[in-house]
C-alpha positions in Angstrom: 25.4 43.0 -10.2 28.5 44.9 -8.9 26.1 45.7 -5.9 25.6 42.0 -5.1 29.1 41.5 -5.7 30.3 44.3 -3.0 28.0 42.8 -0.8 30.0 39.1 -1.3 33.5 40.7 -1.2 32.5 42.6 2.2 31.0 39.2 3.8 34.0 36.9 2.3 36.3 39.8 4.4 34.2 39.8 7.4 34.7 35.9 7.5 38.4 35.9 6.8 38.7 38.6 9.7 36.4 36.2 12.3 39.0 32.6 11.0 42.5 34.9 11.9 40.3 35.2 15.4 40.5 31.4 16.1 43.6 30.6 14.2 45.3 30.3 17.9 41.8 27.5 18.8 42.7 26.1 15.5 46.3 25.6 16.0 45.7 23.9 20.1 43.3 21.3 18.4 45.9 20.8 15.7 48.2 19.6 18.4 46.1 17.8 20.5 45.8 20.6 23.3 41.6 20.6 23.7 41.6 21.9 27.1 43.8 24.9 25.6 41.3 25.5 22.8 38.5 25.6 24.9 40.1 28.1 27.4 41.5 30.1 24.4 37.8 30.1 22.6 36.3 31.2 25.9 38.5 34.5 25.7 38.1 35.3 22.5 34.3 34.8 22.9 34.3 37.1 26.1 37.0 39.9 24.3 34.8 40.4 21.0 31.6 39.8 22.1 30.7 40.4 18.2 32.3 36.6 17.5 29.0 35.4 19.4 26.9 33.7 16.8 28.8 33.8 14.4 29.4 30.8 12.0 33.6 30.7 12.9 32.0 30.7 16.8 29.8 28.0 16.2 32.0 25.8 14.3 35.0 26.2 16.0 32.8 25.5 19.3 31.6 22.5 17.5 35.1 21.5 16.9 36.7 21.7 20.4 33.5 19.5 22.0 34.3 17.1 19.1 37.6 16.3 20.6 36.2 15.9 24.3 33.7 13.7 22.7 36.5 11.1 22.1 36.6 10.3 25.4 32.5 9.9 26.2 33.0 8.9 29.5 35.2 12.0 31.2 32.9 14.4 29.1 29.1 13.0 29.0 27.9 16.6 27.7 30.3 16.3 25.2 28.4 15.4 22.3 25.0 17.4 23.4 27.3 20.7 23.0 28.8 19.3 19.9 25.3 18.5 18.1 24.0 22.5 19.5 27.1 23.8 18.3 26.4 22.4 14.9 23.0 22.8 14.6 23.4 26.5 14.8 26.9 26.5 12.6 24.9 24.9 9.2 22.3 27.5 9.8 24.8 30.4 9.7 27.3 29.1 6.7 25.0 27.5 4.4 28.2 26.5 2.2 29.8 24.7 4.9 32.6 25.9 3.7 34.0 26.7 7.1 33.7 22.7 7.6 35.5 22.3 4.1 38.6 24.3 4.7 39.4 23.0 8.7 37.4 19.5 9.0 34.4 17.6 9.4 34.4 15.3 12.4 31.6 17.3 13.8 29.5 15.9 11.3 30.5 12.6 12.0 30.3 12.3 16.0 26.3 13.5 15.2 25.6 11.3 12.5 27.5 7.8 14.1 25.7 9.0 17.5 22.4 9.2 16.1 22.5 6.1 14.0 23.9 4.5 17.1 21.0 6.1 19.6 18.7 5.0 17.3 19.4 1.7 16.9 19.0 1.3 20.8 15.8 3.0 21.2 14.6 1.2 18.3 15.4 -2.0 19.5 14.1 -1.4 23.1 10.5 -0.1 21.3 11.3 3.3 22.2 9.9 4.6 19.0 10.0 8.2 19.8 13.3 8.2 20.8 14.2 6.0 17.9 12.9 8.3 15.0 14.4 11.3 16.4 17.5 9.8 16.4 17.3 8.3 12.9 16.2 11.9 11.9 19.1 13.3 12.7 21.6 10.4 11.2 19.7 11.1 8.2 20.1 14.8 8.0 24.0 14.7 9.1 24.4 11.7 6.8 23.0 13.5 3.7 25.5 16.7 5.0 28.4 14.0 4.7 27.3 11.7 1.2 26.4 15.5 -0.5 29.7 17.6 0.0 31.5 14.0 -0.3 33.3 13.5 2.5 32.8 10.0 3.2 34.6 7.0 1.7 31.5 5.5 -0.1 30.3 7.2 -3.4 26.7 6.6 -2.2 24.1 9.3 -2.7 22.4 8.5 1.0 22.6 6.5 3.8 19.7 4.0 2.9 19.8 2.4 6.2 19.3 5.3 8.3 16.3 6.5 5.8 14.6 3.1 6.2 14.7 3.3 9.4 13.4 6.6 10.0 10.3 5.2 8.4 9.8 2.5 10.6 10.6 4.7 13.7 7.8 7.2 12.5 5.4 5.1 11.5 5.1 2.5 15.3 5.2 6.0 16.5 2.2 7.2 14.8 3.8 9.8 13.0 1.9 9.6 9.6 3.4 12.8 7.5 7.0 12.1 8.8 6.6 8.6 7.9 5.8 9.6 4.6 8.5 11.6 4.0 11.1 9.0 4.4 9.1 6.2 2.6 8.8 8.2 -0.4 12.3 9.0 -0.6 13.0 5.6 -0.8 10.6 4.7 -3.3 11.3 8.4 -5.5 14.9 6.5 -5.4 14.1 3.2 -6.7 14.8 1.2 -3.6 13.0 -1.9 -3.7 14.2 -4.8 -1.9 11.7 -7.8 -1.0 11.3 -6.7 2.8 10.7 -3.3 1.6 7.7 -3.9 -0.3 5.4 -2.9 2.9 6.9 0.3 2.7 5.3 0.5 -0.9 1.6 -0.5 0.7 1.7 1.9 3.4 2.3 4.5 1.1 -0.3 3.7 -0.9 -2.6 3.3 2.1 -2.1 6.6 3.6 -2.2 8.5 0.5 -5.9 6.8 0.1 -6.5 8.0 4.0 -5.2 11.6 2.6 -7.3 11.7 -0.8 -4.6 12.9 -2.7 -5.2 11.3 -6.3 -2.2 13.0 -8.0 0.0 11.5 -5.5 -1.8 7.9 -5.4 -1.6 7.5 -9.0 2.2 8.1 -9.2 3.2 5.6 -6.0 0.7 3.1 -7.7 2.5 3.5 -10.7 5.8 3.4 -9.5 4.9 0.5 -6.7 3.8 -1.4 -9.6 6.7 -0.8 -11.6 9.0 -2.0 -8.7 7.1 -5.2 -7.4 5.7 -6.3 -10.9 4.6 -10.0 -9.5 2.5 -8.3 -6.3 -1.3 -7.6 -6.1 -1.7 -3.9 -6.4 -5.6 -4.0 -8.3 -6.8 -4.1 -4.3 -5.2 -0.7 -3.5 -6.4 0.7 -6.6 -10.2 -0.1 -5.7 -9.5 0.8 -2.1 -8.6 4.5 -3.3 -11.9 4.4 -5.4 -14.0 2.6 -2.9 -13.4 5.4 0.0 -12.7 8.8 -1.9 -15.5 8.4 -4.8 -19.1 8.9 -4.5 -21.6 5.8 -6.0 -22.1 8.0 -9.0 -19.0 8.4 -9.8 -18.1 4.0 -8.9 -20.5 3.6 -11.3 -19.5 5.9 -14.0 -15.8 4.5 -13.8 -17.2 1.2 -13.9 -19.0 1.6 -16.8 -15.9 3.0 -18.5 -13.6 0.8 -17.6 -16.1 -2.1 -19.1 -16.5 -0.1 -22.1 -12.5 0.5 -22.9 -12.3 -3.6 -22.1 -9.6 -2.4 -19.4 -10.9 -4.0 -16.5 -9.9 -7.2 -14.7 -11.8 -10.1 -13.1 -10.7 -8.9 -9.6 -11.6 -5.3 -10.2 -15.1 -6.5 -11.6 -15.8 -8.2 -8.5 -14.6 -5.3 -6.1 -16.5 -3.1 -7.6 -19.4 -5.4 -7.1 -18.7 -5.3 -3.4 -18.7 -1.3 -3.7 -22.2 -1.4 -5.1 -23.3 -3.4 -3.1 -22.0 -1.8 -0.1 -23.3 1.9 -1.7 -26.5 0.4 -1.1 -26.7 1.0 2.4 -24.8 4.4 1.9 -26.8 6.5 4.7 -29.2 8.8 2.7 -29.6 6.3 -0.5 -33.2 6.5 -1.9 -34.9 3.6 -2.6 -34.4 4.0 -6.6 -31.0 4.4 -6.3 -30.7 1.1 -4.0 -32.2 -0.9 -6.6 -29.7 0.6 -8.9 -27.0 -0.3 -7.1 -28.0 -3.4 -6.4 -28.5 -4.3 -10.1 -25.5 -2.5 -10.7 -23.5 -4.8 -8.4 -24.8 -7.9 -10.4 -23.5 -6.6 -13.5 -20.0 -6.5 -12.2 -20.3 -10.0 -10.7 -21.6 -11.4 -13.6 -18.5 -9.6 -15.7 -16.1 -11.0 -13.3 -17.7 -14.8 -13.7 -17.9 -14.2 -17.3 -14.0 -13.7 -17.2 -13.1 -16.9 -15.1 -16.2 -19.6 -15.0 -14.9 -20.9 -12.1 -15.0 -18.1 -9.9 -17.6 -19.2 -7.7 -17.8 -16.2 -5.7 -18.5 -14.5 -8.3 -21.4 -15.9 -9.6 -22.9 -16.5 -5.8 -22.4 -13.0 -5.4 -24.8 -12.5 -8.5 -27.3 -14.4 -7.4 -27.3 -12.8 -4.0 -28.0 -9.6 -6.1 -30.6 -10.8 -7.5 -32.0 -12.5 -4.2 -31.9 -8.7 -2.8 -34.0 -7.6 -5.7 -36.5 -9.8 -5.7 -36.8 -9.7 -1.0 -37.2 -5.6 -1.7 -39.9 -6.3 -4.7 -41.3 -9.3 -2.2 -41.5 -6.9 0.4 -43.6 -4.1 -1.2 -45.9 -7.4 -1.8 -46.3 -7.6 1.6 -46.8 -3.9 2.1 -49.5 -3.9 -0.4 -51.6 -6.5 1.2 -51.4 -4.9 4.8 -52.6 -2.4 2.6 -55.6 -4.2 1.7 -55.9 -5.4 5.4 -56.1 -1.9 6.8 -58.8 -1.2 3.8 -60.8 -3.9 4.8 -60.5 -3.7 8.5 -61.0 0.5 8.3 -63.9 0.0 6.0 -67.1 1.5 7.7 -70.2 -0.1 7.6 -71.9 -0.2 3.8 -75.0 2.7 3.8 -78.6 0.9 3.7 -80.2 2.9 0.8 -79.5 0.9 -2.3 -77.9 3.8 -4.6 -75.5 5.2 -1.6 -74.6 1.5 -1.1 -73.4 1.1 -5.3 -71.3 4.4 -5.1 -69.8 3.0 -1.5 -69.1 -0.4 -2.9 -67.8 0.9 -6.2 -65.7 3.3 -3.8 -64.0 0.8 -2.0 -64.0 -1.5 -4.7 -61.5 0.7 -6.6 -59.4 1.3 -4.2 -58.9 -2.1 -3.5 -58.5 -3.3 -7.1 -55.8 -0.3 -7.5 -53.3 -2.2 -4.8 -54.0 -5.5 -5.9 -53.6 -4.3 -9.4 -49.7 -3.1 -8.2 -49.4 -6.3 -6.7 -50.1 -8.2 -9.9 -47.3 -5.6 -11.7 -44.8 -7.1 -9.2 -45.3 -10.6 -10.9 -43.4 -10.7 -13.6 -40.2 -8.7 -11.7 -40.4 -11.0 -9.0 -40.4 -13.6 -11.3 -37.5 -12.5 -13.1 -35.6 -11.8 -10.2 -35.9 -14.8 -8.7 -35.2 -17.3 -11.9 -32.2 -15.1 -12.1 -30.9 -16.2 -8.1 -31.7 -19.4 -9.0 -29.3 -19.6 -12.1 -26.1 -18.0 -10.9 -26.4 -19.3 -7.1 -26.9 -22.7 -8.8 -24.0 -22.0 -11.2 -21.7 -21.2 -7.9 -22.9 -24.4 -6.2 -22.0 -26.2 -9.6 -18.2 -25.3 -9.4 -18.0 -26.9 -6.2 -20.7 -29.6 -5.4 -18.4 -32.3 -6.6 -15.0 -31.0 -4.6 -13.8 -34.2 -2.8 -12.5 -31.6 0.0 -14.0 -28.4 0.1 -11.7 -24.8 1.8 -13.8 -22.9 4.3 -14.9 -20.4 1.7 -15.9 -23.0 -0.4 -18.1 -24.9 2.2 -19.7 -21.3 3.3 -20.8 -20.7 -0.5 -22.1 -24.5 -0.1 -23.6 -24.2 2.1 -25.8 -20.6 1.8 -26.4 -21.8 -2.1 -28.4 -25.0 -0.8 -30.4 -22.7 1.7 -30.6 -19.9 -0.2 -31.8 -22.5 -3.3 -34.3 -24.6 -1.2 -36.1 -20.8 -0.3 -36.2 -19.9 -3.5 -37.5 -23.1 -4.8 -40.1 -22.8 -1.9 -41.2 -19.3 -2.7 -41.8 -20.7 -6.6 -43.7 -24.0 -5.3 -45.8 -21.7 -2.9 -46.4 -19.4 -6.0 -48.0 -21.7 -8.1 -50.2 -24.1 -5.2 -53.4 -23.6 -6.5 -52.8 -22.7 -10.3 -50.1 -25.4 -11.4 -49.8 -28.1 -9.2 -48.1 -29.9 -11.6 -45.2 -27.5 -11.7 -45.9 -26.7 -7.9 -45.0 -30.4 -7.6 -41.9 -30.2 -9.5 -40.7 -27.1 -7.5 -41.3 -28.9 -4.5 -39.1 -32.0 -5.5 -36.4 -29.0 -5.9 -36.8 -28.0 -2.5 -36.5 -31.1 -0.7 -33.2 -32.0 -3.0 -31.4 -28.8 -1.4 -33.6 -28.9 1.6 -31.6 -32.0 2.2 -28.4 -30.9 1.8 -28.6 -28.2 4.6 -26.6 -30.3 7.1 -23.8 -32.0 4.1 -21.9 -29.1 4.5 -22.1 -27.9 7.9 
């Protein structure tokens, strides 16, 4: 301790030594004599070159250009020496206290210039120019509002902090961006205008993947802007930085604790259905996913029953099931076609010509027996379109004037119903006309309705 405190007492002595070598600059500016200060700072500089870069040098350099700043236009390089000057001076007395004991209009010439370049590149789109400017009105301004040397009690210039933002951000600076953005919102500042600020924030920490971070802006977003939509940005962070797996495992959860809304049933419906088509996705796992994604519609309709894209949404599931299960149908029976056509001719001798026919035989039997397996899925599947593409059409058949999403869902439900009504009718030709009849009758009622709502 008395070490550190020698080492104090011999810097406090060194600086005291360094002020009595300027008192004569201090005393010309006192009296209004700049040109006197400068030429009495140049000697004192060139005399003891061990002044040079010192914090007394910088300041009192920073001082002198200050004055010749008043008049801008007789010294244009005024304010360029001014801000170098100070730069280097808040490096090399971290205190400031140089500032605190002889003046701080240095600090002001940067930060009014700044804030004043700014504004000028900002408003001629020069966002470059515009966010270094803001920069530095920001960092002078929190100098000034910190050691309280401005009028206003205010902690920091909001302004110039907002501002910065926008600079940043229409100049593609992302991390800087962030930086002034979250200040605003670590500080509570939440105006209407500024609740972009709030969204971007929460976009780019999605983009970044930082969870810790996400879940305290979406907390504190939320807490600020209680009336906006913030479910969306929630399911965007899950949507692009979780696997499938783990979709579905916070799906199920959240279903389980009772803690998920409507909307969020539905987007998560849209992820599974999306994850189906995940590069890489085995065909077990698309089925999953696809059933999966009908569970969360369904949810979401069985939260609102007139949330007709919801329940469409379902049924298109289920349409999706049964085309896959409809497809290894028709995969199956180019099976049998290739048997058939790839089948040799049958051998003459009686006995050779049981064990080839029994041959072939059971290998035929074993795809059509698959086939006949598919049935009852197919079956299911398809009843299921039926009811919840017919409960969507249901909420809105009978709107006198329908919006454009509305008509779209209209219109795919009567096409989508007259297929699947022909699929059933085509099912049972042959076997039950009288229900192939009645399947038919349910075609041509939506067949007809094709062109109502185009």
């Amino acid at each position: 301790m008395k070490k550190l405190m020698g080492v104090l007492t011999i810097l406090l002595a060194m600086q005291t030594l360094q002020a009595q070598d300027f008192e004569k600059v201090k005393t010309d500016l006192l009296i209004g004599k700049t040109d006197d200060a400068k030429a009495d700072y140049d000697k004192i500089i060139t005399k003891k070159a061990s002044l040079v870069g010192t914090a007394q040098a910088y300041y009192w350099k920073s001082k002198i250009y200050s004055a010749y700043h008043k008049d801008a236009i007789k010294n244009p390089n005024a304010y360029n020496e001014v801000k170098l000057a100070l730069d280097e001076y808040i490096k090399a007395d971290a205190s400031l206290q140089i500032a605190k004991d002889n003046g701080q209009e240095p600090f002001f010439d940067v930060y009014i210039r700044s804030f004043k370049g700014g504004v000028d590149s900002f408003n001629t789109k020069n966002w470059k120019g515009a966010a270094a400017h803001f920069i530095n009105a920001v960092k002078y301004s929190d100098i000034i509002f910190a050691q309280g040397w401005a009028s206003s009690k205010q902690k920091f210039d909001t302004t110039a902090i907002i501002y910065a933002g926008y600079s940043n951000q229409n100049a593609g600076n992302i991390d800087e961006t962030l930086v002034y953005y979250k200040r605003l919102v670590d500080n509570k500042v939440a105006t209407p205008e500024l609740a972009d600020v709030y969204r971007y924030l929460l976009v780019q920490l999605t983009n970044k993947k930082d969870k810790v971070e996400f879940d305290k802006y979406m907390a504190m977003s939320t807490a600020a802007y209680p009336n906006e939509s913030w479910v969306e940005y929630g399911t965007d962070y899950i949507d692009k930085n979780l696997t499938i797996e783990e979709k579905v495992a916070m799906f199920d959860k959240l279903v389980a604790g009772g803690s998920i809304s409507e909307l969020e049933c539905q987007m998560f419906g849209d992820m599974f259905m999306s994850g189906k088509s995940s590069e890489g996705v085995s065909q077990e796992n698309v089925d999953k996913y696809i059933a999966k994604a009908a569970e969360a519609y369904k949810k979401a309709y069985s939260m609102n029953n007139k949330n007709f894209a919801a329940a469409f949404n379902a049924g298109i599931s289920y349409y999706n099931q049964f085309t896959v299960l409809d497809e290894k149908v028709a995969e199956n029976i180019k099976a049998l076609q290739t048997i058939n056509s790839n089948k040799p001719a049958a051998p003459k001798d009686p006995k050779k010509k049981a064990v080839f026919d029994a041959f072939y035989k059971a290998k035929l039997d074993s795809v059509r027996k698959i086939n006949a397996s598919l049935d009852a899925p197919i079956k299911e599947k398809v009843d299921a379109a039926i009811e919840w593409i017919d409960k969507a059409y249901n909420v809105i058949k009978d709107k006198e004037k329908l919006e454009r999403g509305e008509r779209n869902v209209a219109s795919r439900s009567v096409d989508f119903l007259a297929t699947l009504y022909a699929y059933k009718r085509d099912k049972a030709r042959g076997k039950d006309q009288k229900a192939s009849d009645e399947f038919d009758a349910k075609f041509n009622i939506y067949d007809k309705l094709h062109d109502k709502y185009q």
